[in-house]
DRENDO-1510 file (C-alpha; in Angstrom, 1 decimal, always signed):
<recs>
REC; n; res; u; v; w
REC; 1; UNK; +23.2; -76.7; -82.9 .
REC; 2; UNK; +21.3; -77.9; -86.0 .
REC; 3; UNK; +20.0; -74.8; -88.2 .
REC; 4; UNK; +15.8; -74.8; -87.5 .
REC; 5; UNK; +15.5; -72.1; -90.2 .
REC; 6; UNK; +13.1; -73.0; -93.5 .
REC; 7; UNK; +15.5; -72.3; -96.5 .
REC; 8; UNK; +14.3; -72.2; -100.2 .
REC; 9; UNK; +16.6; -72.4; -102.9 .
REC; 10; UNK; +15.5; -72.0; -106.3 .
REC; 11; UNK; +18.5; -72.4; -108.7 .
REC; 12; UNK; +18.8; -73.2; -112.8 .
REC; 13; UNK; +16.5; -70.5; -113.0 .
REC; 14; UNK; +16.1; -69.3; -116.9 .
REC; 15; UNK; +15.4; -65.9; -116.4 .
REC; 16; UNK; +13.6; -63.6; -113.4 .
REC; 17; UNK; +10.8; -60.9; -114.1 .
REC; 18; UNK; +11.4; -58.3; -111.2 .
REC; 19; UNK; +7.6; -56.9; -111.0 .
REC; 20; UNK; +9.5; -53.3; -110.9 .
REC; 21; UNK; +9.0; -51.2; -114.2 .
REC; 22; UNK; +12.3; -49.3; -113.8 .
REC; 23; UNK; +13.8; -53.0; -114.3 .
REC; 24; UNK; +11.7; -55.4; -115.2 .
REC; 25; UNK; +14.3; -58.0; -116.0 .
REC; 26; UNK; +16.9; -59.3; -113.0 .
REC; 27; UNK; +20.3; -60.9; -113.7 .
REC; 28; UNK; +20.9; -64.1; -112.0 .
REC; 29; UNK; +19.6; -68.3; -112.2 .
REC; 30; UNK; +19.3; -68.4; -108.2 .
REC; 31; UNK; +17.2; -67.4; -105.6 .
REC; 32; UNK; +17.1; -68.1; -101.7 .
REC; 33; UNK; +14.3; -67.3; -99.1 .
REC; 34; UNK; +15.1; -67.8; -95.5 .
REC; 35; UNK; +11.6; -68.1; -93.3 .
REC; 36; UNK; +9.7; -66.9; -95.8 .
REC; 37; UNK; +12.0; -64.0; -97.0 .
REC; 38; UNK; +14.0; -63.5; -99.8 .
REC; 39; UNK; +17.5; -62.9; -98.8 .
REC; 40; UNK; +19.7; -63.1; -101.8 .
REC; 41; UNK; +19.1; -63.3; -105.6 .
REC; 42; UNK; +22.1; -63.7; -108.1 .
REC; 43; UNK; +24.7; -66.5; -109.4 .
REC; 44; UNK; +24.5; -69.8; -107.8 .
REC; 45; UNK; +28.1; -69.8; -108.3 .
REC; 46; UNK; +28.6; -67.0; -105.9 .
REC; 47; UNK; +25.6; -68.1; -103.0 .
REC; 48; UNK; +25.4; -70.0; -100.3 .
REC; 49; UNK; +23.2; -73.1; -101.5 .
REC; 50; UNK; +24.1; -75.3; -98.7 .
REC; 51; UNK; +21.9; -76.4; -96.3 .
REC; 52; UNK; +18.8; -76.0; -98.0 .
REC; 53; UNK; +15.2; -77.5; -96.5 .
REC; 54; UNK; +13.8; -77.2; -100.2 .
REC; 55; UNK; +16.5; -77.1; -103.1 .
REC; 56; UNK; +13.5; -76.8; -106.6 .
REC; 57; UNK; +15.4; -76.9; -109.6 .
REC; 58; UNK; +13.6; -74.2; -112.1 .
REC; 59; UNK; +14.5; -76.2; -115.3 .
REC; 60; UNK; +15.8; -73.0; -117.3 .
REC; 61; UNK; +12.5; -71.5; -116.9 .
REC; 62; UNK; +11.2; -68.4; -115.5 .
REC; 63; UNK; +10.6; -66.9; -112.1 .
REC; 64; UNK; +8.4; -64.1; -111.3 .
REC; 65; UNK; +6.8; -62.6; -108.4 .
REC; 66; UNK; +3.1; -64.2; -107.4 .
REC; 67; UNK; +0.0; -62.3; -108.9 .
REC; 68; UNK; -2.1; -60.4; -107.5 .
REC; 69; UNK; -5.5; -59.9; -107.9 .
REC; 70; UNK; -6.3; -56.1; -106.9 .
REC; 71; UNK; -10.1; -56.7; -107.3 .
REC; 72; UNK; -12.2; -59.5; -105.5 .
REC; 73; UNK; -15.5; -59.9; -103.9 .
REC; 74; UNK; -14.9; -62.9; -101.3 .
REC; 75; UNK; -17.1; -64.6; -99.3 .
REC; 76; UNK; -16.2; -67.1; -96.6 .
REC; 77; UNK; -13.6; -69.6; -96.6 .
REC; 78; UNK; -13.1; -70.7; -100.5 .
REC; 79; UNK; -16.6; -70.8; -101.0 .
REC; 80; UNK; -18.5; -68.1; -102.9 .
REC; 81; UNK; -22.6; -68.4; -103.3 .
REC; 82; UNK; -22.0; -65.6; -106.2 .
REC; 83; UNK; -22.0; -68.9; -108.5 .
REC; 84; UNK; -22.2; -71.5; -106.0 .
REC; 85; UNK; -18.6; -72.2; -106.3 .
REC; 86; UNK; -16.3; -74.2; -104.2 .
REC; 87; UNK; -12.7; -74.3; -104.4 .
REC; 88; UNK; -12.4; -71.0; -106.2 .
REC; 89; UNK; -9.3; -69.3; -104.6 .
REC; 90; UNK; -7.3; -72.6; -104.8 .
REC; 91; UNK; -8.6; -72.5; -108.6 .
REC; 92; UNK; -6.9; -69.4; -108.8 .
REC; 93; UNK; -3.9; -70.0; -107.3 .
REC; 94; UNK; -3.4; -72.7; -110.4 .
REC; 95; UNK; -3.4; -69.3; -112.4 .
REC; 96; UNK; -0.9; -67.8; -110.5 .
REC; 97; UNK; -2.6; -65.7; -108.1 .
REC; 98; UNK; -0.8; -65.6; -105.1 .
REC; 99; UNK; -2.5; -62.6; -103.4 .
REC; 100; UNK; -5.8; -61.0; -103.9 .
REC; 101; UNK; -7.2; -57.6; -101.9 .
REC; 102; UNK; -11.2; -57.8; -101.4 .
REC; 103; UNK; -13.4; -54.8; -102.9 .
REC; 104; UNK; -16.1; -55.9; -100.3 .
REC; 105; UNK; -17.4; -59.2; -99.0 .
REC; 106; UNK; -21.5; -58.4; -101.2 .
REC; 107; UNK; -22.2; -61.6; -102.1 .
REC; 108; UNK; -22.8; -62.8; -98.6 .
REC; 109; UNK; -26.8; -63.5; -98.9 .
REC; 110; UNK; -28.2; -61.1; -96.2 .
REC; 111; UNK; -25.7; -58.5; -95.8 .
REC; 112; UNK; -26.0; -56.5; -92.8 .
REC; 113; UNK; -26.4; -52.5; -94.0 .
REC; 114; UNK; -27.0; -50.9; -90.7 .
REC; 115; UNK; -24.2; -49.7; -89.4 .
REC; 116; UNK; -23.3; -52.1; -86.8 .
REC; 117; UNK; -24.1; -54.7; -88.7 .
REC; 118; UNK; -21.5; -53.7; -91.3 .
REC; 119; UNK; -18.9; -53.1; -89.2 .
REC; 120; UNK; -19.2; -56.7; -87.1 .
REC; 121; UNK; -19.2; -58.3; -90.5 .
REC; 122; UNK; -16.1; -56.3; -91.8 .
REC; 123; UNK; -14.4; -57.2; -88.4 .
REC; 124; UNK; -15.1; -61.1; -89.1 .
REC; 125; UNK; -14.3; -61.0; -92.6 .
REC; 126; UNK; -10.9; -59.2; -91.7 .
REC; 127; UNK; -10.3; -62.2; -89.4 .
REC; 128; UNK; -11.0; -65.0; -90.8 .
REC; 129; UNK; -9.1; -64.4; -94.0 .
REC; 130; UNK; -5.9; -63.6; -91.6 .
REC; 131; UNK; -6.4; -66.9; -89.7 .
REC; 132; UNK; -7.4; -69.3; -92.5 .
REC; 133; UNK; -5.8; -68.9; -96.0 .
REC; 134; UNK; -7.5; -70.9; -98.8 .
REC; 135; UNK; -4.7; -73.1; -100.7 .
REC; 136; UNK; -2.0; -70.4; -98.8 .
REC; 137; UNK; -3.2; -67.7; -100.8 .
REC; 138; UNK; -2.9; -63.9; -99.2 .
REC; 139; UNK; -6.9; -63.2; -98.6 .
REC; 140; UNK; -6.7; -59.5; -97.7 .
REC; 141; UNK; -9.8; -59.2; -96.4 .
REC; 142; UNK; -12.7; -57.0; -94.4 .
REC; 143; UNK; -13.9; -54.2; -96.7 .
REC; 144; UNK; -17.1; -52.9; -95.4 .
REC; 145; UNK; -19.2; -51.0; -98.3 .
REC; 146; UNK; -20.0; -47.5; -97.3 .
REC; 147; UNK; -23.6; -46.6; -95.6 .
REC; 148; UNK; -25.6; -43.4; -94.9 .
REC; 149; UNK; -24.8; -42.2; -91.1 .
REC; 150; UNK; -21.5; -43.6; -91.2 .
REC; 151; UNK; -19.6; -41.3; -88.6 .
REC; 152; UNK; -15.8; -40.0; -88.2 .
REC; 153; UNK; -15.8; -42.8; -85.1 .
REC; 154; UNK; -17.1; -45.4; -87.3 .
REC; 155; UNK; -13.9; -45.8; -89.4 .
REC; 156; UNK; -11.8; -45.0; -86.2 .
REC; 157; UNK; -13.4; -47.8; -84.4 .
REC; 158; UNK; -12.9; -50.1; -87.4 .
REC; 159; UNK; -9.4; -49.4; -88.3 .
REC; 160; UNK; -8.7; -50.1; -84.8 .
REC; 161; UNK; -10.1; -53.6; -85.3 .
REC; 162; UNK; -7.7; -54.1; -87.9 .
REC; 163; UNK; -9.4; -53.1; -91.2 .
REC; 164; UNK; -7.7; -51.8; -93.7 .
REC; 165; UNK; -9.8; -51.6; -96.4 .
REC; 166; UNK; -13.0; -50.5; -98.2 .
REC; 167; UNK; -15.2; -51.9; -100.1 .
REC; 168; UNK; -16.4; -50.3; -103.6 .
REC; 169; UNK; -17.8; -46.8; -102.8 .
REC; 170; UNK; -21.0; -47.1; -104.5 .
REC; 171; UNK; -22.2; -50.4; -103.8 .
REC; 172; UNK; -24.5; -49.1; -100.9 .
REC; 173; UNK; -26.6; -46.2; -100.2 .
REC; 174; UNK; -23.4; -43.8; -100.6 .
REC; 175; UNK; -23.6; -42.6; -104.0 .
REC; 176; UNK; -22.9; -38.7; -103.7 .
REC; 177; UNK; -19.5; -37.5; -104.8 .
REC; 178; UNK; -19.6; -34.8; -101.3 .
REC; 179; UNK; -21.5; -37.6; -98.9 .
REC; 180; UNK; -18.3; -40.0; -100.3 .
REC; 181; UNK; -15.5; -37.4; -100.5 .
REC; 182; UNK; -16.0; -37.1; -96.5 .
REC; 183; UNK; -16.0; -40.9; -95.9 .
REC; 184; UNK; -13.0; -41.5; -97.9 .
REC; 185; UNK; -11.1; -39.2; -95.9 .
REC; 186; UNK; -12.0; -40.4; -92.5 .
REC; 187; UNK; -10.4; -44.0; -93.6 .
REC; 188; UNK; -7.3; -42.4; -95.3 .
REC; 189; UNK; -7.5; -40.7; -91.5 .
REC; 190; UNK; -7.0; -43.7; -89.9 .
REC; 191; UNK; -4.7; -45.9; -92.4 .
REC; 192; UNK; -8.2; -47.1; -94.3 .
REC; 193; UNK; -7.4; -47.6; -98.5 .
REC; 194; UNK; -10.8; -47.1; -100.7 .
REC; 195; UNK; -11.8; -48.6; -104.2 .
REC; 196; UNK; -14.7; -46.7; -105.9 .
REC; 197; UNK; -17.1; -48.5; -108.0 .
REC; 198; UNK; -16.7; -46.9; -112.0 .
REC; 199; UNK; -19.2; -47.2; -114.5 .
REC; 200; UNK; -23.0; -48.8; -114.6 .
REC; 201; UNK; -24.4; -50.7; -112.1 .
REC; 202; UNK; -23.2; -54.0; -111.7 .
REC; 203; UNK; -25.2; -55.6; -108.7 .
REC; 204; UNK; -29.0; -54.4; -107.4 .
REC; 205; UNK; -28.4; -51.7; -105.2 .
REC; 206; UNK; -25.6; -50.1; -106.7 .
REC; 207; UNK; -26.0; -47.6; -109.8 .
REC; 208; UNK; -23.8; -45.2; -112.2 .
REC; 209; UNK; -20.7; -43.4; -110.7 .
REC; 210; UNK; -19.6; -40.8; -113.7 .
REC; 211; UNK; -16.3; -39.5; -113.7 .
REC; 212; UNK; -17.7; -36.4; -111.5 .
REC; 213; UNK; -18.7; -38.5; -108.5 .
REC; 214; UNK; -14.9; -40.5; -108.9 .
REC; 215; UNK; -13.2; -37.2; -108.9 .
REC; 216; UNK; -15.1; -35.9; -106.2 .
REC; 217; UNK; -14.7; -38.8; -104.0 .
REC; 218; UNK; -10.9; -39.0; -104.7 .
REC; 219; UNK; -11.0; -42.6; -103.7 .
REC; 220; UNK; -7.3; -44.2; -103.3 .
REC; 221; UNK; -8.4; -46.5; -106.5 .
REC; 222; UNK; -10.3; -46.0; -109.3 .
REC; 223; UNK; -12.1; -49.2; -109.2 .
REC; 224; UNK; -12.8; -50.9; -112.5 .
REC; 225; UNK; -11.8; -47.8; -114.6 .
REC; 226; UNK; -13.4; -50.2; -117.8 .
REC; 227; UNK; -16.4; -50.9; -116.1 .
REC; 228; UNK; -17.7; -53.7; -113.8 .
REC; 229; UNK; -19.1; -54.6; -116.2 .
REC; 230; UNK; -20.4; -51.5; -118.2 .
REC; 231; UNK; -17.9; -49.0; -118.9 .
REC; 232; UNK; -17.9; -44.9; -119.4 .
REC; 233; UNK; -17.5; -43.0; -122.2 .
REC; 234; UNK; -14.1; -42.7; -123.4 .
REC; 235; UNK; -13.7; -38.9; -122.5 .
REC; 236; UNK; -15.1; -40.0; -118.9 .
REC; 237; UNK; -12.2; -42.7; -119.0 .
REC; 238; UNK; -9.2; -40.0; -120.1 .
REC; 239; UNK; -10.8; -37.9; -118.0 .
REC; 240; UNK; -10.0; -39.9; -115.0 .
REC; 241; UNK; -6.8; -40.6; -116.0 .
REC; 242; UNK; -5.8; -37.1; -116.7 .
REC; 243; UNK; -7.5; -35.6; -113.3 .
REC; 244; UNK; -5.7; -37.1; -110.6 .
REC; 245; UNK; -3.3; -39.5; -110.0 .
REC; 246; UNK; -5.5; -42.4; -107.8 .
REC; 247; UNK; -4.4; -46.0; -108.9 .
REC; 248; UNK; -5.8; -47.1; -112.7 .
REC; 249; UNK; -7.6; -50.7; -112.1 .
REC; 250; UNK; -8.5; -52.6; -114.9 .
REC; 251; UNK; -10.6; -55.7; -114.9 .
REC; 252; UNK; -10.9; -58.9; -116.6 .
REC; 253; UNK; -15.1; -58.6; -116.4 .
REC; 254; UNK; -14.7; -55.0; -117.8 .
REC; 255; UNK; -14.8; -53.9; -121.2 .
REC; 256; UNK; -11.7; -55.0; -122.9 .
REC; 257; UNK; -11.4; -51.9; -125.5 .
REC; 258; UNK; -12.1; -49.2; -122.7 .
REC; 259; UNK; -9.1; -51.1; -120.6 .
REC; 260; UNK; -6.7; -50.7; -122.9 .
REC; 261; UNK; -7.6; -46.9; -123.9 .
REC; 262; UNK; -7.5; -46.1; -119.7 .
REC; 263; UNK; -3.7; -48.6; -120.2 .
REC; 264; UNK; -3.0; -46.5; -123.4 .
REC; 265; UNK; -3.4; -43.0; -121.7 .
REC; 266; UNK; -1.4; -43.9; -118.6 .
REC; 267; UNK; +1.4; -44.2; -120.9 .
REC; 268; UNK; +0.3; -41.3; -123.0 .
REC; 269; UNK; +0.6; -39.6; -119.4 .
REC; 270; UNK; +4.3; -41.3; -118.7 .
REC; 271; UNK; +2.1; -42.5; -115.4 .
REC; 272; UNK; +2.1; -46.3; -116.1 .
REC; 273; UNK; +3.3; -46.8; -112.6 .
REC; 274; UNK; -0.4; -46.4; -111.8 .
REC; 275; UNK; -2.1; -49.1; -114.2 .
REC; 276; UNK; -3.1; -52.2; -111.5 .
REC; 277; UNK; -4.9; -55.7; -112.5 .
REC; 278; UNK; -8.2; -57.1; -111.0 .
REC; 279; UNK; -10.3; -59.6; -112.4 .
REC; 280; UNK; -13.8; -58.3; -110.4 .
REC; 281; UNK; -14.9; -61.5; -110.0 .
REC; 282; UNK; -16.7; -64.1; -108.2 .
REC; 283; UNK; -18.9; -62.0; -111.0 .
REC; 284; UNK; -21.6; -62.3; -113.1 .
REC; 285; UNK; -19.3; -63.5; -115.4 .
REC; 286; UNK; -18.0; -66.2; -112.9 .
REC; 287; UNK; -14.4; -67.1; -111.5 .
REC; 288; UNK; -11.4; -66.5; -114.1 .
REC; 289; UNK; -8.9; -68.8; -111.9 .
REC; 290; UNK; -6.9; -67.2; -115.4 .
REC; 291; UNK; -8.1; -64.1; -115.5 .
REC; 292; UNK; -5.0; -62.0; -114.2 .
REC; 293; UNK; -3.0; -63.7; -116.8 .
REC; 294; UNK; -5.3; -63.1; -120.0 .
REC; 295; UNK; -5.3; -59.6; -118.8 .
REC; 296; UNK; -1.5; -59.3; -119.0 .
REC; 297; UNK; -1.5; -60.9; -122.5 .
REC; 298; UNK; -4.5; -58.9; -123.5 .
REC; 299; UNK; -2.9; -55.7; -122.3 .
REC; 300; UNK; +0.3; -56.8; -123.6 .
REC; 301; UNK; -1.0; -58.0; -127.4 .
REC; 302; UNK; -3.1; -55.9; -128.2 .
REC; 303; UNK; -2.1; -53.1; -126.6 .
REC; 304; UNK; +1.7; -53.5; -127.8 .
REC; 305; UNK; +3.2; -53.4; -124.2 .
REC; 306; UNK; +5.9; -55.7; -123.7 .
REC; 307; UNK; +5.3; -58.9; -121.7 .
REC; 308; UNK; +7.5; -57.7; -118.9 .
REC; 309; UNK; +6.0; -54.6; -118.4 .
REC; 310; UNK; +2.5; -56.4; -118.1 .
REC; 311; UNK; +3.6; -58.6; -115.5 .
REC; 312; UNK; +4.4; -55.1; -113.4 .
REC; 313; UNK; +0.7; -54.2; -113.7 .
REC; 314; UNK; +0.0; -57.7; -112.0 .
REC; 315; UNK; +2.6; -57.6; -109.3 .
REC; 316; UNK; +5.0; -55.0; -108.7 .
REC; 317; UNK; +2.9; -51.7; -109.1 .
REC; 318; UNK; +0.1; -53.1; -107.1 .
REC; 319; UNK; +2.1; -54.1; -104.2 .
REC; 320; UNK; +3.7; -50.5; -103.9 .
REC; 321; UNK; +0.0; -48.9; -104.3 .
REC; 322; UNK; -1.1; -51.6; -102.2 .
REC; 323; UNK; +1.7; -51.0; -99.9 .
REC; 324; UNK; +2.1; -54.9; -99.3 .
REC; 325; UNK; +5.8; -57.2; -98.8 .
REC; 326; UNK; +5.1; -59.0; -102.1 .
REC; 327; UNK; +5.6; -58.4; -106.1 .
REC; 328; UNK; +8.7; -57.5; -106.2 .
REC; 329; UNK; +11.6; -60.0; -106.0 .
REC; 330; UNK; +13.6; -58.2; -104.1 .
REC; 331; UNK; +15.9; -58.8; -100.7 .
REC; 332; UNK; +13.5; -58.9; -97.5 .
REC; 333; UNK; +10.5; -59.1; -99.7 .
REC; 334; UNK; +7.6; -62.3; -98.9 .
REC; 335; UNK; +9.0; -65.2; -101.0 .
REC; 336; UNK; +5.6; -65.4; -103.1 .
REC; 337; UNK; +6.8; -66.5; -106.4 .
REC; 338; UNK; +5.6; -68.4; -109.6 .
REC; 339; UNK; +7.5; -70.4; -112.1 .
REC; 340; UNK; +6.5; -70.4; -115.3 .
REC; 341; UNK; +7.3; -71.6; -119.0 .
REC; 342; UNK; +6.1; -70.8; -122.7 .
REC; 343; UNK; +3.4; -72.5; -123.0 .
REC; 344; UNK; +4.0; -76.0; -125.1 .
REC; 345; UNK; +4.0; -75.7; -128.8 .
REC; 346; UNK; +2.8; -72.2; -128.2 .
REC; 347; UNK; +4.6; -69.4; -131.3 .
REC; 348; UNK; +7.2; -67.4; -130.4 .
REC; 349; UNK; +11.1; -67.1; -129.9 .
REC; 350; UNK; +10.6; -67.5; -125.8 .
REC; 351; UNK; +8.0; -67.1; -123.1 .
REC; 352; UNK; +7.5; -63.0; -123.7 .
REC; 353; UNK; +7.7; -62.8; -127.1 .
REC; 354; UNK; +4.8; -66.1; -127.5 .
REC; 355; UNK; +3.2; -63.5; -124.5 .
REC; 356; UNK; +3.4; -60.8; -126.7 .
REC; 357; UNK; +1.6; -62.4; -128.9 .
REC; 358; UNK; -1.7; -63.1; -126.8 .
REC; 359; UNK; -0.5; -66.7; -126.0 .
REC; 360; UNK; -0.9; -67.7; -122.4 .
REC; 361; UNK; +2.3; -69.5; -120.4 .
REC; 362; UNK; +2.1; -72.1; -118.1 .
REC; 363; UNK; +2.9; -72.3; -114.4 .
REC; 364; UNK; +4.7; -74.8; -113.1 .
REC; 365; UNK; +4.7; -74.1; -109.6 .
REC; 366; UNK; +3.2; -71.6; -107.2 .
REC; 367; UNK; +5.2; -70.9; -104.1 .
REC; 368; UNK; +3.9; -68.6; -100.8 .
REC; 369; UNK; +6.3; -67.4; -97.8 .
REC; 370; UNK; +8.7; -69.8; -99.4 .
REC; 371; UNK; +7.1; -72.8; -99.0 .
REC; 372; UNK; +5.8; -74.8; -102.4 .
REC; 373; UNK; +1.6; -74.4; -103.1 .
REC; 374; UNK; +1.3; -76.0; -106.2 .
REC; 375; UNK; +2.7; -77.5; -108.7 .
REC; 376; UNK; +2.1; -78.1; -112.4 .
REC; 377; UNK; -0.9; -76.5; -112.9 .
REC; 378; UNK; -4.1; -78.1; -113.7 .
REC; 379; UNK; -5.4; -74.5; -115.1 .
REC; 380; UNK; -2.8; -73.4; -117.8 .
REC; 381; UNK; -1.6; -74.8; -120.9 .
REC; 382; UNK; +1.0; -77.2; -120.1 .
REC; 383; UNK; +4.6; -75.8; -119.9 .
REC; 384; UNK; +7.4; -76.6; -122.4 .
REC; 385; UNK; +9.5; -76.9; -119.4 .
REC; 386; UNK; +8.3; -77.7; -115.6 .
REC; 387; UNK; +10.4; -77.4; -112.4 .
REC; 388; UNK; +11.0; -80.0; -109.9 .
REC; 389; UNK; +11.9; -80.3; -106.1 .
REC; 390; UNK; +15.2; -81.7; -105.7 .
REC; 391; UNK; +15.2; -82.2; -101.9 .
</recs>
C-alpha cells in the first residue's frame, strides 16, 4: 500500500539554531517532518531519506525555527485599515514570521465596547484566523480588550468559545490596577493569557499604565515593556523586571534604548528565559514585514548578545511562554521553519557573527506544518546562499 503520508526532508543543511537558550546550536545537516511534525533531526547518513514528498536541499545554509511575532493588532483576513494595507501578513512572512499572537483586533473601525458586542467580535476574530491563514501564517487570534462590567461569566463564556487570549489591558475603559488585577485572574481561571499595555498612550482611548498599575494587574505579559510607543522611566522599566517574573516583551515601535536596558536587566537577573519579541504593529509607525529580525540584530549588536541567543527571544522562549508546538526544532514539534543565509556581501566570518554586527540575513525559504510558503524572499537582502527543492 503506497505511503499517503506528507514527508519533508531538508538535508545539506549548514548549521541549525535550536530556539532553546540552554542549546542554541543543534548538531546535524538533516531534518525530516512527517505531516507536519518533526520526527528526526541529525546526520543524513544515519536517517531515513527515502521516500520523501519534498526532498529541499538547504545549500550549506542555516535552519531555524519560524519567528514569531508576540505582539500584533490584526484585523480581518490580510487586510489592516490601521494604514490601509493589503497583503501585510504575507509581507511578513517574507521576513520570516511564521507565527504571530494578536494583542487585540482595535483597528477594526467601529469596535464594539459593550460587552456583548466585544465578546461576538472576539469569538469571530478567534475563528476566522483558525479557518483562513493569510500566506499559511499561524494568526492566533480573538483577543477582546478589557471593558467596565466585565463579569467572572464573561470570560467563562468566552474561553468556552475558544478564546484564549486578551487583548492589551489598558486599551479600553479598564485602567485601574485593582478593577484589572480581578479580570486578569478570571481569564488565567479559565485558560485565558493577558498582555498589558506599558507606557504612554498609544491609541485614543487608551492612556499611561505606570509600573504600579502593571504590577498590580500581574498580567501574564508585560506588553511593550519599551513603550508602544512612549516608554517609562528607566527605574519604572527595572522595576518591572525586578518585581515579578511575567514575560519581558519588547517591540520594534518601542523605544530602542529602553528595550535593551529591560534585555540588559533580564540578564543582569539571569532571567533571559523571559525576554519575548513583538513588533506592535499594524502601528503608527506601519508594518515592519522585518521588524522581528532588526530587533534580533538590534538586541544582538548593540546590546552584545550573541546572534543565537537573539534568535531564542524570537522563537523558542515565546513558544514555551506562549505555550505553543512551534520554535523549537525539536521531535514532535510543528515543522515551522526558515532557512536562511548571511546576507550577500554583508561583513562577517558567517551568518551570526555579520548578525552580531547589526547586519540583517536573508531568507531563503519559509516553510509551515512542513509544507514550503515562500521562497527567496522579496523582503530581505539577498542571501549568499539560497536553497532549492529537489523533488
Amino acid at each position: 500500500m503506497a505511503d499517503t503520508r506528507h514527508k519533508l526532508v531538508i538535508r545539506h543543511i549548514g548549521r541549525i539554531l535550536s530556539g532553546k537558550l540552554e542549546a542554541p546550536l543543534l548538531d546535524g545537516d538533516c531534518v525530516i517532518a512527517i505531516d507536519g511534525r518533526i520526527t528526526a533531526i541529525g546526520r543524513e547518513r544515519d536517517m531515513d531519506t527515502d521516500q520523501a514528498t519534498v526532498t529541499v536541499d538547504a545549500a550549506d545554509t542555516w535552519l531555524a525555527p519560524g519567528l514569531i511575532d508576540s505582539h500584533v493588532h490584526p484585523v480581518i483576513g490580510d487586510y489592516t485599515p490601521r494604514q490601509q494595507q493589503i497583503n501585510w501578513i504575507d509581507s511578513c512572512l517574507h521576513g520570516g514570521v511564521t507565527t504571530m499572537i494578536s494583542a487585540g483586533e482595535v483597528h477594526l473601525p467601529g469596535r464594539p465596547k459593550d460587552i456583548v458586542g466585544l465578546k461576538a467580535m472576539a469569538i469571530a476574530s478567534q475563528r476566522w484566523y483558525e479557518n483562513f491563514r493569510p500566506s499559511g501564517v499561524k494568526m492566533h487570534a480573538g483577543a477582546p480588550v478589557l471593558e467596565e462590567g466585565m463579569e467572572e461569566h464573561d470570560f467563562k463564556e468566552l474561553a468556552e468559545a475558544g478564546v484564549k487570549l486578551l487583548g492589551e489591558v489598558g486599551l479600553g475603559s479598564v485602567k485601574a490596577g485593582e478593577t484589572a488585577a480581578q479580570m486578569v485572574k478570571w481569564a488565567r481561571k479559565y485558560g485565558i493569557q493577558s498582555t498589558i499595555h506599558t507606557g504612554g498612550p498609544s491609541i485614543p482611548g487608551s492612556g499611561l499604565i505606570d509600573k504600579d498599575i502593571v504590577l498590580e494587574a500581574d498580567a501574564d505579559i508585560i506588553g511593550h515593556i519599551n513603550g508602544g510607543h512612549t516608554a517609562l522611566p528607566d527605574d519604572q522599566i527595572t522595576c518591572l523586571c525586578e518585581g515579578c517574573r511575567r514575560g519581558i516583551e519588547i517591540v520594534h515601535n518601542g523605544n530602542e534604548r529602553a528595550g535593551l536596558l529591560a534585555m540588559r536587566t533580564a540578564f543582569e537577573l539571569e532571567q533571559s528565559e523571559r525576554v519575548i519579541l513583538g513588533t506592535d504593529s499594524p502601528a503608527g509607525s506601519g508594518v515592519q514585514p522585518l521588524g522581528i529580525l532588526r530587533m534580533i540584530a538590534m538586541l544582538s549588536s548593540l546590546g552584545n548578545v550573541p546572534a543565537e541567543i537573539a534568535f531564542c527571544f524570537a522563537t523558542g522562549n515565546t513558544a514555551r511562554m506562549r505555550e505553543l508546538d512551534t520554535g523549537i526544532i525539536e521531535e514532535g514539534l510543528s515543522a515551522d521553519f526558515i532557512i536562511l543565509d548571511q546576507a550577500q556581501h554583508s561583513p562577517g566570518a558567517d551568518m551570526l557573527e555579520s548578525i552580531q554586527q547589526g547586519n540583517l540575513p536573508g531568507i531563503g525559504m519559509t516553510i509551515i506544518d512542513g509544507k514550503v510558503t515562500s521562497t527567496r524572499s522579496r523582503n530581505t537582502p539577498p542571501a549568499a546562499r539560497l536553497p532549492q527543492i529537489v523533488n
